[in-house]
C-alpha positions as CSV (number, residue, x, y, z in Angstrom):
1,X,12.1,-23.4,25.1
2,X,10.8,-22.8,21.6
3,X,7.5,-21.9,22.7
4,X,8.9,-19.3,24.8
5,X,10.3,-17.6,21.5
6,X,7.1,-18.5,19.8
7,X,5.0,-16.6,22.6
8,X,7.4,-13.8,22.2
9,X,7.5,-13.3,18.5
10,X,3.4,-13.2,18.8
11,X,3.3,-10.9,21.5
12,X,5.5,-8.2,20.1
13,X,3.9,-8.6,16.5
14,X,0.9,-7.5,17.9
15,X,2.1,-4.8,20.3
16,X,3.4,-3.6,16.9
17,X,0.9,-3.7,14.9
18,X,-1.1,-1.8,17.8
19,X,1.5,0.5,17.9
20,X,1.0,1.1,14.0
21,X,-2.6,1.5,14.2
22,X,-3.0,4.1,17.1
23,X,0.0,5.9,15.5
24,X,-2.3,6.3,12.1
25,X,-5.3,7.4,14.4
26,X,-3.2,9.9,15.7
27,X,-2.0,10.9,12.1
28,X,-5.7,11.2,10.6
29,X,-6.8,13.3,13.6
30,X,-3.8,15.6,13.0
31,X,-4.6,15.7,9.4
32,X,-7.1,18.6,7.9
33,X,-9.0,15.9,5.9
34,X,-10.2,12.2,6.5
35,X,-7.5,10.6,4.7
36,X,-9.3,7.5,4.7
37,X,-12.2,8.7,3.0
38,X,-9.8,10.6,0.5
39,X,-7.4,7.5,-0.1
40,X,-11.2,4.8,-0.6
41,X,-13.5,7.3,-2.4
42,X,-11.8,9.8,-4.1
43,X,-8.8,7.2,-5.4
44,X,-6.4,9.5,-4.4
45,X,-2.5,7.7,-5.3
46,X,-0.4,10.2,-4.0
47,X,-2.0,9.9,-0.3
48,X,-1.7,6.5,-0.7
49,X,1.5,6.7,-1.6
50,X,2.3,8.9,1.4
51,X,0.7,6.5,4.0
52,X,1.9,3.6,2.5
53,X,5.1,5.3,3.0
54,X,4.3,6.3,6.8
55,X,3.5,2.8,7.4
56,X,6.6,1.7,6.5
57,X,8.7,4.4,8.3
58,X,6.5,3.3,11.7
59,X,7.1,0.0,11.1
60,X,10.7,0.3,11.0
61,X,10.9,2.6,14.0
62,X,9.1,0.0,16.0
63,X,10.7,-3.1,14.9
64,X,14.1,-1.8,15.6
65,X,12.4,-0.8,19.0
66,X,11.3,-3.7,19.7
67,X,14.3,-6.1,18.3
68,X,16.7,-3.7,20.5
């Protein structure tokens, strides 16, 4: 019975962690700019800051999703 929850809780981590990664993909391809490259070689904090920040607001959306 536990492994059924175990299974679970493994399976829906990773459909939300896909979920988070295509969902930035889409993000950086809407974006003017390679964020990526502006966030790794140009140091730029504030983007960070701002996809730290969309990260977090995805994450939320699909956890509640997914916790129903």
């Amino acid at each position: 019975m536990e492994l059924k929850y175990i299974t679970a809780s493994i399976v829906y981590s990773l459909l939300g962690i896909f979920i988070l990664v295509v969902c930035f993909i889409i993000i950086e391809k809407i974006a003017p700019e390679n964020l990526w490259k502006k966030i790794v070689d140009e140091q730029n904090v504030a983007l960070a800051i701002l996809a730290a920040a969309f990260m977090i607001a995805v994450s939320i959306i699909i956890s509640s999703a997914i916790h129903g």
